[in-house]
OpenMM code with the backbone's topology and positions (N, CA, C; nanometers):
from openmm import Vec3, app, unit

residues = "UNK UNK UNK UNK UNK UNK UNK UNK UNK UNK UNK UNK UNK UNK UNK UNK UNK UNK UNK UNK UNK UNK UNK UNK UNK UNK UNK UNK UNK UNK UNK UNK UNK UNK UNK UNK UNK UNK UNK UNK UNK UNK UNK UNK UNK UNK UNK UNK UNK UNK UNK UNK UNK UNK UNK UNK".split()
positions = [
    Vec3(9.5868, 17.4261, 7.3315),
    Vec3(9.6718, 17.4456, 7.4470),
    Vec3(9.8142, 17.4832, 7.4047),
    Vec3(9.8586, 17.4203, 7.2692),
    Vec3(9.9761, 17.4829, 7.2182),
    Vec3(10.0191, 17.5933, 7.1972),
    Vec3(9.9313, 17.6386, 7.1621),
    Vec3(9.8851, 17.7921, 7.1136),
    Vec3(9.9140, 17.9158, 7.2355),
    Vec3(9.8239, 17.8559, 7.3340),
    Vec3(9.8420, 17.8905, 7.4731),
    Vec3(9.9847, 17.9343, 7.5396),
    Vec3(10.0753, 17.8137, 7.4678),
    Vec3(10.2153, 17.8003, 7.5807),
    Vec3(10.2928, 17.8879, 7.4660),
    Vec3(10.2462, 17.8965, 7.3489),
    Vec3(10.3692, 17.9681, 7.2620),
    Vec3(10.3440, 18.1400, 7.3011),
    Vec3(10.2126, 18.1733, 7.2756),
    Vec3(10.1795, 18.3192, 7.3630),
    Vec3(10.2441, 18.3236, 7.4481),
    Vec3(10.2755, 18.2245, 7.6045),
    Vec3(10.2972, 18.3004, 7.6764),
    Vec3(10.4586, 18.2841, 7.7364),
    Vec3(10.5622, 18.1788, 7.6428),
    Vec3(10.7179, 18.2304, 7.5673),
    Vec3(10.7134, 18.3321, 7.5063),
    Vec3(10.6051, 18.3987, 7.3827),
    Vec3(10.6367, 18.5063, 7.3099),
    Vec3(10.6133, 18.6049, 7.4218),
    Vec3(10.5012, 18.6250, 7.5171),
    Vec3(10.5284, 18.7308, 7.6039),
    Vec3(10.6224, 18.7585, 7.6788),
    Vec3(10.6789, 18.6498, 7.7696),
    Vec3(10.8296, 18.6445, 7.7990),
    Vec3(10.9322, 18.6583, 7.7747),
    Vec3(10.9325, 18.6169, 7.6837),
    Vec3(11.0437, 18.7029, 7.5169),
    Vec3(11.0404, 18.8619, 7.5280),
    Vec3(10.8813, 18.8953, 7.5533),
    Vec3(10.8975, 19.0435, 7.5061),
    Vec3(10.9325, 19.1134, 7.6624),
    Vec3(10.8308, 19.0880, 7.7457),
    Vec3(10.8983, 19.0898, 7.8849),
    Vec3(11.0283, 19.1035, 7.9109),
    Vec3(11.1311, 19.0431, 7.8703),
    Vec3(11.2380, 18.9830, 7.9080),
    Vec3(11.3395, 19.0894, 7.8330),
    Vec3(11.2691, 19.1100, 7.7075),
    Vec3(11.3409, 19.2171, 7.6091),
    Vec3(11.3372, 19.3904, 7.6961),
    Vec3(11.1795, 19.4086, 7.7025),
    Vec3(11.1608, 19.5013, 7.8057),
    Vec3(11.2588, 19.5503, 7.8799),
    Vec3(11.2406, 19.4334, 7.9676),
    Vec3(11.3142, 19.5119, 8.0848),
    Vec3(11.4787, 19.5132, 8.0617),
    Vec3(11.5409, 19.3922, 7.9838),
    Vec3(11.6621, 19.4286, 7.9641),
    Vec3(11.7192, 19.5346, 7.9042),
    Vec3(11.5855, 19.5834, 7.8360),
    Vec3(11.6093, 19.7417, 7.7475),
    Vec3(11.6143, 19.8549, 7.8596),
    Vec3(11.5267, 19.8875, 7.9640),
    Vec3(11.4866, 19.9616, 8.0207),
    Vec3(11.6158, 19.9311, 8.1982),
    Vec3(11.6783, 19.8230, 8.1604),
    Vec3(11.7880, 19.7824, 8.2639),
    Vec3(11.9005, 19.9202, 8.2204),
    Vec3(11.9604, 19.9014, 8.0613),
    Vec3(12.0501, 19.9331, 7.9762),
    Vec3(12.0498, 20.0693, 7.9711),
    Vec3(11.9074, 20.1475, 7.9486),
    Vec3(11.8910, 20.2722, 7.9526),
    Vec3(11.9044, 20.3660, 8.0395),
    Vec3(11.8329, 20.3082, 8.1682),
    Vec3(11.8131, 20.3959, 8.2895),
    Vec3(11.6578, 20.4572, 8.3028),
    Vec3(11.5465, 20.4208, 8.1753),
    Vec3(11.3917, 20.5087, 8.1770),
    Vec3(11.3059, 20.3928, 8.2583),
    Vec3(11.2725, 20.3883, 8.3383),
    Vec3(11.1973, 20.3312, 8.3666),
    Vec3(11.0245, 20.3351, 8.2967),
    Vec3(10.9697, 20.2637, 8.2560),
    Vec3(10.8172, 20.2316, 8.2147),
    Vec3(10.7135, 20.1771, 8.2938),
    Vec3(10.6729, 20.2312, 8.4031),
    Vec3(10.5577, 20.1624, 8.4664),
    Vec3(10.6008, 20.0555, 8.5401),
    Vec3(10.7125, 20.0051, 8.5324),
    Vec3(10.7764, 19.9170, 8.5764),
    Vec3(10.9553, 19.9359, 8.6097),
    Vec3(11.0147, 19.9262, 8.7628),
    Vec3(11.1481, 19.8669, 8.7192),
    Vec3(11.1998, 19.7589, 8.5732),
    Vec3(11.2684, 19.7598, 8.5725),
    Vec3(11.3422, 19.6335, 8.5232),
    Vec3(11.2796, 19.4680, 8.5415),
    Vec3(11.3592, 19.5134, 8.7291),
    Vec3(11.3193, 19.3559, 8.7297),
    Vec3(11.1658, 19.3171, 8.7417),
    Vec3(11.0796, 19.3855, 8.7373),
    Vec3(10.9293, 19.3662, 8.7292),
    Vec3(10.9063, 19.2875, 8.6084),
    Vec3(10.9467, 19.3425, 8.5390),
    Vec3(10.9511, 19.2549, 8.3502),
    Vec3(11.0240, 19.1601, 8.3886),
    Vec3(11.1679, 19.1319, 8.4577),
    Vec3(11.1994, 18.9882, 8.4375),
    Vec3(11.1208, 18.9029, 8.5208),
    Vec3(11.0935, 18.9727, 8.6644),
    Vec3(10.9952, 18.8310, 8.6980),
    Vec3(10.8681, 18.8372, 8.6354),
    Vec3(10.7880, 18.8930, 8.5712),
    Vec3(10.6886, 18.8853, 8.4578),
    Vec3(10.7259, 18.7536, 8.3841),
    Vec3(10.8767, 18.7785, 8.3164),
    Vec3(10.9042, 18.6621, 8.2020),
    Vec3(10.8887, 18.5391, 8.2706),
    Vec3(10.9798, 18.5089, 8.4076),
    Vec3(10.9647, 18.3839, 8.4684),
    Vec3(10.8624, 18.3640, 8.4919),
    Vec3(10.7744, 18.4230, 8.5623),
    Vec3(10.6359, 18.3905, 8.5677),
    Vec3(10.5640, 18.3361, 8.4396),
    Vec3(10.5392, 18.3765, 8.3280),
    Vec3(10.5051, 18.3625, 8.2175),
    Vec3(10.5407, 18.2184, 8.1647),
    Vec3(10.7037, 18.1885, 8.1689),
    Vec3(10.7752, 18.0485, 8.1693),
    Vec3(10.7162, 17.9408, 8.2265),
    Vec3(10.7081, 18.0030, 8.3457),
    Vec3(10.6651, 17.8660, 8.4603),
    Vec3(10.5323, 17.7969, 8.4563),
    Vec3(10.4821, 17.9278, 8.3432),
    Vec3(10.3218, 17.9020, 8.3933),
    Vec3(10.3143, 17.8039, 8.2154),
    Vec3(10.3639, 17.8163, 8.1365),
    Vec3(10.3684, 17.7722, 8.0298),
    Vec3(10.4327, 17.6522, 8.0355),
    Vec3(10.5197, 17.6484, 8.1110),
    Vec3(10.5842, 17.5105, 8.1426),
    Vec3(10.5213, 17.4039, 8.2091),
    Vec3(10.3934, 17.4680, 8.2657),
    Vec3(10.3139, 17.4002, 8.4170),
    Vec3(10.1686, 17.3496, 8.3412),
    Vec3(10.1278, 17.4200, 8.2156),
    Vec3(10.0430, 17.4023, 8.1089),
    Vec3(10.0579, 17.2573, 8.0406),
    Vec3(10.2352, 17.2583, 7.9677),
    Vec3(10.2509, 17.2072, 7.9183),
    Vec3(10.2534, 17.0394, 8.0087),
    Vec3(10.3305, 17.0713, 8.0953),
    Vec3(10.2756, 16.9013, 8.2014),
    Vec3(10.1536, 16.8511, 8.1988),
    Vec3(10.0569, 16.9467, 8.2472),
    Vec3(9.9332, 16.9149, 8.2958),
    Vec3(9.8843, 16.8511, 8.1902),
    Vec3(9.9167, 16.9085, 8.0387),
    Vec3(9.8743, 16.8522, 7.8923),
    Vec3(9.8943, 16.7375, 7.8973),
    Vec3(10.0431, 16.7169, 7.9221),
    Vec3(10.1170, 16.5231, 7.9239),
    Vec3(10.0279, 16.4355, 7.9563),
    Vec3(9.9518, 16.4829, 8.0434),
    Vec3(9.8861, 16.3885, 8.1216),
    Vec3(9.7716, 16.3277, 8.1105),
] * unit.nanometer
topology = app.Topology()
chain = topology.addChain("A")
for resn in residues:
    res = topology.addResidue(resn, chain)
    for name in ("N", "CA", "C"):
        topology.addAtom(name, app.Element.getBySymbol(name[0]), res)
């Protein structure tokens, strides 16, 4: 399950990189911007929501 939650910070990471790249530039990729940042939060929340359920 660890494994799990670090994938899906590293995707958010990259997400997050994404779109702040594609904010900076002006090219859009298949996506606005903020599509990648709520990607990252999503990704966060859901890794964060993993990690509880584990606590338990």
């Amino acid at each position: 399950m660890r494994n799990v939650c670090w994938l899906l910070i590293g995707l958010a990471a990259v997400a997050f990189g994404i779109g702040t790249t594609l904010a900076f530039t002006g090219h859009p990729f298949l996506l606005p911007p903020v599509g990648y940042w709520r990607g990252a939060v999503g990704f966060l929340l859901f890794a964060i929501a993993l990690r509880t359920m584990d606590k338990s």
